[in-house]
N, C-alpha and C positions, 0 to 999 in steps of 0.2 A: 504494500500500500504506500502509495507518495504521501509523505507527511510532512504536507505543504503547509507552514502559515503563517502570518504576518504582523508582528505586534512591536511594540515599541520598546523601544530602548536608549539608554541616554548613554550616551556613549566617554564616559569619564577614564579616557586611557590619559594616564598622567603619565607614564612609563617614558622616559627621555629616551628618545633612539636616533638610531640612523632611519629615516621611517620610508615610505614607498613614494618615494616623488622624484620620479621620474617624467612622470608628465601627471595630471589631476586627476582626483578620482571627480570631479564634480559630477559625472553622469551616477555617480549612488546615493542613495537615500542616508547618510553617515549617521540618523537618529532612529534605524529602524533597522530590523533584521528577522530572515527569515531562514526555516528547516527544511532541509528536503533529502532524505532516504533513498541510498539506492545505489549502482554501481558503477567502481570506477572505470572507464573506459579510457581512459588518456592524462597522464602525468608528462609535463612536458617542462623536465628540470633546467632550464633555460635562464642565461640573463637577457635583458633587464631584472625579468619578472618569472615566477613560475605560473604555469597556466594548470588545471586538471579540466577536464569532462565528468560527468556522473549522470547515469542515465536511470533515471524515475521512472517506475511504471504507477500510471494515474488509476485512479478509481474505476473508470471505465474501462480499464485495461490495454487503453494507448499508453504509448512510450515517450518520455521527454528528456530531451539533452540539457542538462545546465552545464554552462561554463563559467568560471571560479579565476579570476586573475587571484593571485596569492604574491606575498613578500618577494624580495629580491634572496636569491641562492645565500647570500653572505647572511641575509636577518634571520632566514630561517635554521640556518646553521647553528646561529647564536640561541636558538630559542628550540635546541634541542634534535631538529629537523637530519633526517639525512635522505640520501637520494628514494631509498627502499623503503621508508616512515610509511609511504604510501603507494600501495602496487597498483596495476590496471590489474580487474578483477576481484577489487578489497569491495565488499559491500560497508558501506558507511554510512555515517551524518554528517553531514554539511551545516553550518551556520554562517550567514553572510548577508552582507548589506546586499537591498535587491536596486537594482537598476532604476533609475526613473522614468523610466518606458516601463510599463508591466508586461508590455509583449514583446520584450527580447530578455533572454533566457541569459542571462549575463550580471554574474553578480560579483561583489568585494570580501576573499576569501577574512572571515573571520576565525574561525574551530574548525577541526575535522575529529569525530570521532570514529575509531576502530568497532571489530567486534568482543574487541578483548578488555574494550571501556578505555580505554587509553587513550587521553585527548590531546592533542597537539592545535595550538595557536600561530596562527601567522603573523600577527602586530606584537604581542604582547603575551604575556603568560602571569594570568593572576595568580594571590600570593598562594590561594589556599590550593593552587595548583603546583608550587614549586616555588614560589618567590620573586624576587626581581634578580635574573641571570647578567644583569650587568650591574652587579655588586661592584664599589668602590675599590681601588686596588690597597694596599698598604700604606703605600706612601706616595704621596703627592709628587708634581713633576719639579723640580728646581730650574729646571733649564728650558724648557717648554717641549721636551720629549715626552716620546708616548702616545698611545693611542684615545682619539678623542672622537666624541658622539658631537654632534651639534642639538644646541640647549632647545627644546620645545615639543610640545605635546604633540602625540601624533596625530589629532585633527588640525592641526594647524600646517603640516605637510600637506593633509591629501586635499585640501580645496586651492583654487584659484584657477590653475593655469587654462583652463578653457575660455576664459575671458579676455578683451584687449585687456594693453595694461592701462594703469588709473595713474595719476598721481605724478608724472614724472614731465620734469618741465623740458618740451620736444620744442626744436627749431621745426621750419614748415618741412625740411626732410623726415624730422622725427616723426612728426603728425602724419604723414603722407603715408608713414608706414602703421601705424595704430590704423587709421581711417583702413587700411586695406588686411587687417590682420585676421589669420584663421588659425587655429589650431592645429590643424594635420599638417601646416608648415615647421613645427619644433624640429630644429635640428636632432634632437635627438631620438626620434622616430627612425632617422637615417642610422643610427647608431654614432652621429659622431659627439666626442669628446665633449664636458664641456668645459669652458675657456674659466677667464675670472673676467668679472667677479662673481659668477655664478658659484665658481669652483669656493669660494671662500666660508656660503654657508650654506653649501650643498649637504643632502644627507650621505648616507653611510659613511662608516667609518674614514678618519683620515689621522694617516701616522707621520707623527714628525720624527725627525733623528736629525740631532746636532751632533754636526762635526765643524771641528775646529774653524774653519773659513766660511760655511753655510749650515743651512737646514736646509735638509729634503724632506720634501711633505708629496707620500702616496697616497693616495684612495681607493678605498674597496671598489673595485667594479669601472677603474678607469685607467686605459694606458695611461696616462700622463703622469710624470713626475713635476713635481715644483720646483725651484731651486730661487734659494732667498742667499745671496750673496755677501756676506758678512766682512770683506773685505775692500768695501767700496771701488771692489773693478768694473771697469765699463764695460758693456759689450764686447768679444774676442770680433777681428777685423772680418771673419767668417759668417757672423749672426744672421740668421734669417728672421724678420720678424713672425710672430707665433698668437696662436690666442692666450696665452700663457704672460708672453711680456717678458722683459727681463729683469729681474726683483733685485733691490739693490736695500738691503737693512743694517739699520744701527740702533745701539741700547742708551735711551737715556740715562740719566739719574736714576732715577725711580726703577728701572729694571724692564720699564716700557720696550716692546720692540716695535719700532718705527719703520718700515716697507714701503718704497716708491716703485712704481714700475711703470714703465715706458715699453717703448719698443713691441708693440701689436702690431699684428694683420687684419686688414679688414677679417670681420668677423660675424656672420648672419647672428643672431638674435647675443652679439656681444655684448650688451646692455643689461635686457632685461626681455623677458618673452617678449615678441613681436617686434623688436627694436634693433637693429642692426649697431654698429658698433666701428669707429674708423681709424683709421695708424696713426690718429692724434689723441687717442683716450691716453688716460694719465688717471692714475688708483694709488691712494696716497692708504696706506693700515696701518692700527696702532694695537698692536696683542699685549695685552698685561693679563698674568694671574693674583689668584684672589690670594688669599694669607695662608690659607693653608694646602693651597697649589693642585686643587684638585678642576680648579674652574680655571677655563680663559676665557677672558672679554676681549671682544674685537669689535673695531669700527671701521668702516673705511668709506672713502669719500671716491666719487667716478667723475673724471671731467672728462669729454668729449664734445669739442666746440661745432661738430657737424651735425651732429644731431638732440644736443641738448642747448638749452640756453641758459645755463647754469650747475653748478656743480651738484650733486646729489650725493648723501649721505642714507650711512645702513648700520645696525646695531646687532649684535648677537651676540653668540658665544657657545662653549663646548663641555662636555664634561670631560673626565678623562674617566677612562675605564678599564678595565683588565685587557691585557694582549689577547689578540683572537686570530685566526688565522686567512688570511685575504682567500675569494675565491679567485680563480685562474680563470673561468669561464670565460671566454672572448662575447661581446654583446651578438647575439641572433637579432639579423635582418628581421625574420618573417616576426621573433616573439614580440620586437618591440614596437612590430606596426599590429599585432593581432588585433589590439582593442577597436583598432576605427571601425574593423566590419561591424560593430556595435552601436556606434557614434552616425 
């Protein structure tokens, strides 16, 4: 029997993560959640995102397909996940935000239960389920090493990006592009990279490691390496410009790290969703931690005279967490454009 239905739920994940924003969940219902019974037919362990199928037989004794976008390979790792957690042929429960179409079978994975009652979470893992698995590490970072979560609830990840953007003061180029902006044009649908200042309070994980002359800052789920140059050298006579920039940092008094960087390529939505980005931007950051070195605060300000008419400012910050292990997955073409057939 499909045991379908639909009731409310307020959705209080305070849990600080790397969370699913990749592109928006805006087409789900993020205050409501629905059950549905039945077998798994497709696990499709993939970055971005993992996708499953699960096929309900209804009342009437037709058949129905739901499909399930679930966390990125790296969050569900953290949250206990392995590739075999869930096979094609597991009969299970499903819990998930349903679509805001009610006739497309497309929902926001929340829970998957086994038949052995074993439940595994794709955002979060309440306590009375095991706790918060990104437990504080021992000791705080002194030097700003370490693996760090960017600070914020996870409904504050999955909304926005299906909208122009708001707020951001555009010359008539900037405008020209808001006025013409869609969604299915995110660069990262393509699978590529992204740049800064996205890259700065993006989710999933990001690991710094200082060495002597720099910091290198990875991220789960992205070729790109950072490099903040701690020796105030200019570009090598070679330099290509990059979406990246080239990062030139110094420490104040205070123990502030201070980050200029220059030197971009034009850059499609290098700004801000729908906002391209030109080999004149200029990203001034100021990273300091808190007293007992478990938080960093970061701000940074974006000047590009071609498409802004004025400089624009951003606030946020990171927690640090226990080391975890990056996934390798290279991003899949087809998984990170699946959603639009739904859109």
């Amino acid at each position: 029997m499909n045991k379908t239905r639909i009731f409310s739920l307020n959705l209080m994940l305070l849990l600080t993560l790397s969370a699913h924003a990749h592109h928006s969940r805006a087409p789900f219902l993020l205050d409501e959640n629905f059950e549905i019974e039945g077998t798994v037919t497709e696990v499709a362990w993939r970055s971005p995102h993992i996708y499953m199928e699960v096929l309900a037989v209804n009342d009437d004794g037709s058949e129905t397909t739901w499909t399930y976008e679930g966390h990125s390979v790296a969050g569900l790792k953290r949250f206990g996940w392995t590739q075999d957690t869930i096979r094609v042929g597991d009969r299970v429960v499903v819990v998930a935000n349903p679509n805001r179409d009610p006739d497309k079978r497309f929902g926001l994975l929340d829970s998957i239960t086994r038949t052995d009652g074993e439940t595994f979470y794709s955002f979060r893992i309440p306590a009375s389920e095991g706790g918060n698995p990104l437990r504080r590490p021992l000791a705080g970072s002194t030097d700003f090493s370490g693996h760090w979560n960017r600070i914020g609830t996870l409904r504050q990840a999955l909304v926005g990006g299906f909208r122009p953007p708001t707020g951001w003061p555009v010359t008539a180029m900037g405008q020209s592009q808001v006025d013409a902006f869609t969604p299915d044009d995110n660069p990262s649908f393509n699978c590529e990279a992204t740049g800064l200042p996205g890259l700065i309070l993006s989710p999933y994980t990001h690991l710094w490691v200082r060495e002597e002359d720099r910091i290198v800052i990875e991220k789960d789920q992205s070729p790109l390496n950072r490099v903040i140059h701690l020796d105030g050298s200019a570009p090598p006579a070679d330099y290509e410009p990059n979406s990246l920039g080239y990062s030139v940092g110094h420490f104040e008094d205070d123990g502030t790290l201070v980050v200029e960087t220059t030197g971009f390529s034009p850059t499609r939505w290098g700004l801000t969703r729908g906002i391209d980005s030109s080999d004149r931007k200029r990203i001034t950051e100021r990273f300091s931690l808190d007293e007992n070195s478990y938080v960093m605060r970061v701000s940074y300000t974006v000047e590009d005279p071609v498409y802004l008419t004025e400089p624009v400012t951003r606030e946020g910050g990171y927690n640090l967490i226990p080391e975890h292990e990056f996934t390798e997955l290279p991003c899949d073409l087809e998984t990170a454009r699946r959603h639009l057939q739904f859109e």
